[in-house]
SEKOL-378380 format. One line per 10 residues: number of its first residue (from 0); for each residue x, y, z of C-alpha. Coordinates in nm, 2 decimals, decimal comma. Layout:
<pts>
NUM) X:Y:Z ~ ...
</pts>
This chain:
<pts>
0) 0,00:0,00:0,00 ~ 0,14:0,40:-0,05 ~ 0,24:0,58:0,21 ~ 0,35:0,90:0,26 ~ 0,73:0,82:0,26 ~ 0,66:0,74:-0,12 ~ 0,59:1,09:-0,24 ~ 0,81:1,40:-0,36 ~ 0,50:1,60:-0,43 ~ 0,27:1,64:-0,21
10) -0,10:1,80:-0,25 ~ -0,33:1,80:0,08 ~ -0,67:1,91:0,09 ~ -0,82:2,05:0,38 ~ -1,19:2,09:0,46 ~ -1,36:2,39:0,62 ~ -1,50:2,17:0,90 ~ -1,18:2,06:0,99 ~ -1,05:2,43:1,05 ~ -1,33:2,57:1,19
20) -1,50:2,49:1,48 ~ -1,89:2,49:1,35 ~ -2,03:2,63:1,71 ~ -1,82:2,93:1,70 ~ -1,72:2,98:1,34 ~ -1,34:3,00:1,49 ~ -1,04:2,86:1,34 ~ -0,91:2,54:1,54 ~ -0,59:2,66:1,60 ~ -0,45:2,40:1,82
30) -0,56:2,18:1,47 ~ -0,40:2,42:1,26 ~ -0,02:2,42:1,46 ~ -0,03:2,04:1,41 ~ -0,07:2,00:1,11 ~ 0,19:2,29:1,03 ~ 0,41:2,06:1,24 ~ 0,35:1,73:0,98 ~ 0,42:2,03:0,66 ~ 0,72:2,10:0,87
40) 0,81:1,70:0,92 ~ 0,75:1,66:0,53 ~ 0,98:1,95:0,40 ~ 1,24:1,85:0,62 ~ 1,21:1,50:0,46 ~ 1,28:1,72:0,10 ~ 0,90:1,67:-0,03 ~ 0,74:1,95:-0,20 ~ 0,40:2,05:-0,02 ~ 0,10:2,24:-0,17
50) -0,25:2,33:0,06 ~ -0,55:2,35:-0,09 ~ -0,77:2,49:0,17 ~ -1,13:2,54:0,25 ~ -1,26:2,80:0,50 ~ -1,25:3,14:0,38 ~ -1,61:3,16:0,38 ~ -1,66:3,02:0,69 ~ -1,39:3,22:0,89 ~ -1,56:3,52:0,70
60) -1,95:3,39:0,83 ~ -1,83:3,41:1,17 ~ -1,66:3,79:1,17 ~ -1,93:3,92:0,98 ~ -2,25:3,71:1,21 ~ -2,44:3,58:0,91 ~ -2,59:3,29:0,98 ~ -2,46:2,92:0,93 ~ -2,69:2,82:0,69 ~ -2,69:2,87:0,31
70) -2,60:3,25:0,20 ~ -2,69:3,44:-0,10 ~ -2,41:3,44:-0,35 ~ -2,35:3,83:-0,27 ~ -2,29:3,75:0,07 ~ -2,10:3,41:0,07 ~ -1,83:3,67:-0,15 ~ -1,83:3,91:0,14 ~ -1,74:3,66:0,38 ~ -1,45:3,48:0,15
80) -1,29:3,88:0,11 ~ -1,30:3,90:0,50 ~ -1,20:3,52:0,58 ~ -0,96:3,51:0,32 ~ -0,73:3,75:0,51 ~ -0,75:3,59:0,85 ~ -0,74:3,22:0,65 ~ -0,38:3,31:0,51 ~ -0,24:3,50:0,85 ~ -0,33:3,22:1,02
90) -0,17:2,96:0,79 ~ 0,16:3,20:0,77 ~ 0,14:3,26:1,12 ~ 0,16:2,86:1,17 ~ 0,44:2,74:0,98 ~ 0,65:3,08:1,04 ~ 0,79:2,90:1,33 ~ 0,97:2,63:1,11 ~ 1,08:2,87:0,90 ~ 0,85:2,80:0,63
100) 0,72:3,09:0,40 ~ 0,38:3,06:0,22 ~ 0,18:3,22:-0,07 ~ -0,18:3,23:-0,14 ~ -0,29:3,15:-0,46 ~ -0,67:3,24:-0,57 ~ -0,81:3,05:-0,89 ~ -1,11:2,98:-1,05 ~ -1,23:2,72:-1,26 ~ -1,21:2,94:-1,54
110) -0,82:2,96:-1,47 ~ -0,76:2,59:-1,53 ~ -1,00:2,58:-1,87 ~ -0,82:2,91:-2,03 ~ -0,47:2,76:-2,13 ~ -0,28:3,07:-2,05 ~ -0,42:3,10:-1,71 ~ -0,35:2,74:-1,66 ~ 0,01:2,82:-1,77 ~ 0,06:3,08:-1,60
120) -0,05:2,91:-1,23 ~ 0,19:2,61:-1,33 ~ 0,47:2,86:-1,37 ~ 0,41:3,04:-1,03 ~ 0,32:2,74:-0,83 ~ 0,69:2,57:-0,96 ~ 0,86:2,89:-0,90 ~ 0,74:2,88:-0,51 ~ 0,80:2,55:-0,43 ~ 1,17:2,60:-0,59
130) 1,17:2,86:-0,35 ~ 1,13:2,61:-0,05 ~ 0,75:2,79:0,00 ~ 0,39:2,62:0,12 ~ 0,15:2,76:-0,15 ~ -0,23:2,77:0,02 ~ -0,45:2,77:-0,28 ~ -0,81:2,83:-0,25 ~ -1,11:2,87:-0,51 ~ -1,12:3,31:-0,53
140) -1,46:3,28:-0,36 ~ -1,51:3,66:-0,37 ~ -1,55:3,68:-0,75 ~ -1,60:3,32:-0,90 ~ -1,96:3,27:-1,02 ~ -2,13:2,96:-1,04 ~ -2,04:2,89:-1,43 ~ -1,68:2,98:-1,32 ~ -1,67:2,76:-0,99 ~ -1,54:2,47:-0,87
150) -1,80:2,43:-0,62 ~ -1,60:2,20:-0,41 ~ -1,21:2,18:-0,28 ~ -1,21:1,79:-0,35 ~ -1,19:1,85:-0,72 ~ -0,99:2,15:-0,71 ~ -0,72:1,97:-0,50 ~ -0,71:1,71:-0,78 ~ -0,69:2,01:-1,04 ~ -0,40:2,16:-0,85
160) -0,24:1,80:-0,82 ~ -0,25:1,73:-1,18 ~ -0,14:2,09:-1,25 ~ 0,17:2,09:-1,03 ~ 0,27:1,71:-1,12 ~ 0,23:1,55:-0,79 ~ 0,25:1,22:-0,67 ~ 0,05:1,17:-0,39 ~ -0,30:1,38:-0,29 ~ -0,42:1,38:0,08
170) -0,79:1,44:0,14 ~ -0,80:1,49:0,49 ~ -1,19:1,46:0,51 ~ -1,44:1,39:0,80 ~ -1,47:0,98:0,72 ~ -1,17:0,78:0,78 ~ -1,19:0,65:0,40 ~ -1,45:0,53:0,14 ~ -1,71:0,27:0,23 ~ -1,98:0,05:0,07
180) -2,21:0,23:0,18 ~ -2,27:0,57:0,39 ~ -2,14:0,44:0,75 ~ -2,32:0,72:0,92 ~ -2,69:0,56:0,82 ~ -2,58:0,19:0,76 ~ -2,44:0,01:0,97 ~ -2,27:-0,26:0,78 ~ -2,12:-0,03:0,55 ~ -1,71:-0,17:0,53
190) -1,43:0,03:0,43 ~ -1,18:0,03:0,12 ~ -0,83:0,00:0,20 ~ -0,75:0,01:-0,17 ~ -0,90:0,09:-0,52 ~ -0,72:-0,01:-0,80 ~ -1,00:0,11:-1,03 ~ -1,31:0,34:-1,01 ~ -1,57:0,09:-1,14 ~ -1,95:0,15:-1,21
200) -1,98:0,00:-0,90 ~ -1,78:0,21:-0,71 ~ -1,92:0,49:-0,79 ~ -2,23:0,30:-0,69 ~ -2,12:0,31:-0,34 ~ -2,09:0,68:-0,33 ~ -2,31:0,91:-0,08 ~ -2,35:1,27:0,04 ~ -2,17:1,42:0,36 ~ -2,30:1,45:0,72
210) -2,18:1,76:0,82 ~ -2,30:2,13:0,85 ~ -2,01:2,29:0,69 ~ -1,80:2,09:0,40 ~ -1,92:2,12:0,05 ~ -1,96:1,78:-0,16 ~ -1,94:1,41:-0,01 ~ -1,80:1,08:-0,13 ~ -1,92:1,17:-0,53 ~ -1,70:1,47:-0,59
220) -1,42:1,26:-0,34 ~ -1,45:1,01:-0,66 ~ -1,45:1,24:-0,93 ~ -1,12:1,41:-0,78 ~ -0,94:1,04:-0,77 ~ -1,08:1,00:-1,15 ~ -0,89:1,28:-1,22 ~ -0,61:1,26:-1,00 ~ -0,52:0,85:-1,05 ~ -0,56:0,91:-1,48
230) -0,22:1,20:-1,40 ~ -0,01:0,96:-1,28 ~ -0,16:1,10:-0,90 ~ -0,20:0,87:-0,66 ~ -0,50:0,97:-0,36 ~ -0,58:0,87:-0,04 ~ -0,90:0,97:0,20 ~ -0,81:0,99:0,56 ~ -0,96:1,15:0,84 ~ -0,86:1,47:0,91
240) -1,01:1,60:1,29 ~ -0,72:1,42:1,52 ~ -0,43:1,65:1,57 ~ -0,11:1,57:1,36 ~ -0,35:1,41:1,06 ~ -0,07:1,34:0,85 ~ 0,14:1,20:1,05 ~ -0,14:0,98:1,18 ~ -0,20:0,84:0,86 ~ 0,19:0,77:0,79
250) 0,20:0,59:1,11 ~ -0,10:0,39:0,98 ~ -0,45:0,55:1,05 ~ -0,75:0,44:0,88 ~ -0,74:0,55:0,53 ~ -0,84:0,41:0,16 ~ -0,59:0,49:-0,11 ~ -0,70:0,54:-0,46 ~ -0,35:0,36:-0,68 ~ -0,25:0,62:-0,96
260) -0,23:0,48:-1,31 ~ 0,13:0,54:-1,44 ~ 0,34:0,86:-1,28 ~ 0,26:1,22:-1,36 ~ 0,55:1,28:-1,56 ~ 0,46:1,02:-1,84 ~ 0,07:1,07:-1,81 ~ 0,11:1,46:-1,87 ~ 0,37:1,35:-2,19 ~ 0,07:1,14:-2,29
270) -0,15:1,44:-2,28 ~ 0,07:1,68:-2,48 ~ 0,13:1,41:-2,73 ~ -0,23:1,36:-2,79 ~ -0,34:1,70:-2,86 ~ -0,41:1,83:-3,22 ~ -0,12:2,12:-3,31 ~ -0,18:2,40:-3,36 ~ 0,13:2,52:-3,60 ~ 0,47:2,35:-3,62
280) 0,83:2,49:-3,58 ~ 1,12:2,34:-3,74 ~ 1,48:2,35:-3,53 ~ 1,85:2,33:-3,63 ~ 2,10:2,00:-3,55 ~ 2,21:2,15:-3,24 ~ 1,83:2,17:-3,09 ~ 1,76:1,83:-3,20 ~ 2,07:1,72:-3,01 ~ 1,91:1,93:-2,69
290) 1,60:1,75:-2,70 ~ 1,73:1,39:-2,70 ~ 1,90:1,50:-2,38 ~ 1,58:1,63:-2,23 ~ 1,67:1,99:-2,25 ~ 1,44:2,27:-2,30 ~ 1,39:2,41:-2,69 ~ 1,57:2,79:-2,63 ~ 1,46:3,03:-2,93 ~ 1,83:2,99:-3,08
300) 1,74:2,64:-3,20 ~ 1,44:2,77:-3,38 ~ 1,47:2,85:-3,77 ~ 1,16:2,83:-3,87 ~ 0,76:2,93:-3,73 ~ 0,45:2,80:-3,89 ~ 0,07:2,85:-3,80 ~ -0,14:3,07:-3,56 ~ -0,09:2,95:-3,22 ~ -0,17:3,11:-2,85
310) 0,05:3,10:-2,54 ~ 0,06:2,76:-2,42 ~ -0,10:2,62:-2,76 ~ 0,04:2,29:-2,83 ~ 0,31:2,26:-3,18 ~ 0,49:2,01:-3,36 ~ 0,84:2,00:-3,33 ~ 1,06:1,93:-3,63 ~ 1,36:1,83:-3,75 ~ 1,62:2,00:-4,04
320) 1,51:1,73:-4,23 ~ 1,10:1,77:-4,17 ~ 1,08:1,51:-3,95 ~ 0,84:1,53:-3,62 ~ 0,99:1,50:-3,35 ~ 0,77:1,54:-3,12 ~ 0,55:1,83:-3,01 ~ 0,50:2,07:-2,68 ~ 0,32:2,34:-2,55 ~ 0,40:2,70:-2,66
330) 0,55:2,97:-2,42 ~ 0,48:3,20:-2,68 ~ 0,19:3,32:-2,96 ~ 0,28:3,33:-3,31 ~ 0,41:3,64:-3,38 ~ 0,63:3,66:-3,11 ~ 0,77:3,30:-3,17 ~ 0,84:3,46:-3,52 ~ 1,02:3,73:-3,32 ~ 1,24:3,55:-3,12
340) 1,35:3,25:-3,36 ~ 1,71:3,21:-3,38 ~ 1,82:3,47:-3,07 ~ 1,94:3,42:-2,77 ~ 1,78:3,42:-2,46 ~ 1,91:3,77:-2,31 ~ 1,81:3,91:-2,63 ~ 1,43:3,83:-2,56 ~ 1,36:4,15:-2,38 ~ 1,50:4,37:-2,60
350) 1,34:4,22:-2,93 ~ 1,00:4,17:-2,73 ~ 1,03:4,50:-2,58 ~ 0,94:4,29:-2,23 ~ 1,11:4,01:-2,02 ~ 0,98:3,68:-2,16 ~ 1,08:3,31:-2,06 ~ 1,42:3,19:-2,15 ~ 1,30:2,84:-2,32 ~ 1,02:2,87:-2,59
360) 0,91:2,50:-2,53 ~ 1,04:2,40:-2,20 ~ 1,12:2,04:-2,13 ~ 0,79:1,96:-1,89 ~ 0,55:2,09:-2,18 ~ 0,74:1,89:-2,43 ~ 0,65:1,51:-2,58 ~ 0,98:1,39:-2,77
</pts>
């Protein structure tokens, strides 16, 4: 079975009724310091962590008094603006002690259909966690509609995981895994340790969630390991409310674990591969020799642009000789492709007139 130990990426969800207390609307801070402690545990290990965390509106509900029940869209917005300040302090405030820093990152679904957008958060989210930092992403709750909403943290956690490339996602949740049947109303309901597959049946099994304050039950828990497992992303559900949950469930707490098909690295080379170009760029010998040794494809390589292509577009890459070689997502549109082909790299900004990324294909948006 996976554990923890396995992992070098690591994405955990957590729900708002594990960081709030749902009598006072507070945050459970004695909660929160523990589970900074297994973030701390994990990056000293050399893992990469990433938060994806409920509770903004929640935190927000409680500062503002609006009631606990169902708010009017205009309202739930209000309280995510005023949560999401104390939701981030509090986080920051948590693993500052360890000597951790953290960002905040805001998205909506919008940002992961919109190629550029989706671009764009991979590049950031890399950048931070070469920097050694704990990003804390949350759906923007303060302007995301409901055509441009996730509605529910399970399935943006597996969005995030599939983004980012990780290995393992946690879904600290209020059951201690998935079972036959809702264990709350029938009694002989028996848990999963392990799903190899997600069959008809499975999803079968699936039923809402008991409490006053998460969004989505065991359905949207299943359609976040769909998407997690087909990346290469392995996922496990755990229970969340004891202190330390991760380390809990590294030392063996109750948990099912949903077993990843392949790694991320090859499913997301699968992905590029598949896609329909949209243009095609032809590079010189030295570039081809590049590629073979997984390097990135730097606009010096480049002599030739074809098509009309978006940032982050996918194009076929080919040889002197015509030859496909593969194919990769743009870090450029057309024209500026066009603009660049053949320079350096320090000479980007000054034919661009702006800074622009050193690769124009880089090597984890490239099939070969």
């Amino acid at each position: 079975m996976a554990t923890l130990s396995d992992a070098q990426r690591v994405v955990v969800k957590i729900g708002s009724a594990l960081l709030v207390d749902r009598d006072s609307g507070d945050l459970r801070g004695e909660w929160l310091h523990s589970l900074a402690t297994d973030v701390a545990e994990l990056k000293a290990n050399g893992k990469d962590v990433i938060l994806v965390s409920s509770g903004s509106i929640a935190l927000g509900r409680g500062v503002l008094n609006l009631p606990r029940a169902d708010l009017p869209l205009e309202q739930s917005q209000a309280a995510a603006a005023v949560g999401q300040i104390r939701l981030a302090r509090a986080y920051e405030e948590a693993l500052a002690p360890y000597g951790i820093k953290t960002a905040q990152i805001l998205v909506t679904l919008e940002d992961s259909e919109n190629r550029r957008r989706y671009l764009n958060s991979r590049a950031t989210m890399e950048t931070l966690l070469g920097l050694g930092v704990v990003p804390i992403v949350n759906e923007n709750d303060t302007i995301a509609t409901d055509e441009i909403r996730y509605g529910d943290n399970d399935r943006l956690a597996a969005q995030v995981a599939v983004t980012i490339g990780a290995d393992q996602l946690v879904l600290l949740s209020d059951v201690d895994g998935f079972y036959s049947a809702n264990p709350a109303l029938d009694p002989t309901a028996h848990r999963f340790e392990e799903i190899a597959e997600i069959t008809a049946e499975i999803e079968a099994m699936a039923g809402d969630g008991v409490t006053g304050l998460s969004k989505g039950g065991m359905i949207t828990k299943l359609l976040a390991a769909k998407m997690a497992t087909a990346a290469g992303c392995a996922m496990v559900i755990t229970e969340g409310l004891p202190l330390n949950p991760l380390k809990t469930l590294s030392e063996g707490a109750n948990c099912t674990w949903f077993l990843a098909q392949g790694d991320p690295q090859a499913a997301r080379k699968r992905w590029i591969a598949a896609m329909k170009p949209r243009g095609e760029i032809r590079v010189d010998a030295g570039a081809v020799n590049a590629l073979k040794r997984g390097k990135s494809l730097l606009p010096a390589g480049v002599t030739q642009v074809e098509g009309t292509f978006g940032r982050g577009e996918p194009l076929a890459i080919l040889g002197p000789d015509g030859h496909k070689l593969g194919q990769g997502l743009s870090r450029y549109t057309a024209a500026e492709a066009q603009a660049i082909k053949g320079r350096q790299s320090a000479e980007i900004e000054a034919t661009l007139g702006y800074p622009g990324r050193a690769a124009l294909i880089h090597r984890d948006d490239m099939a070969v």
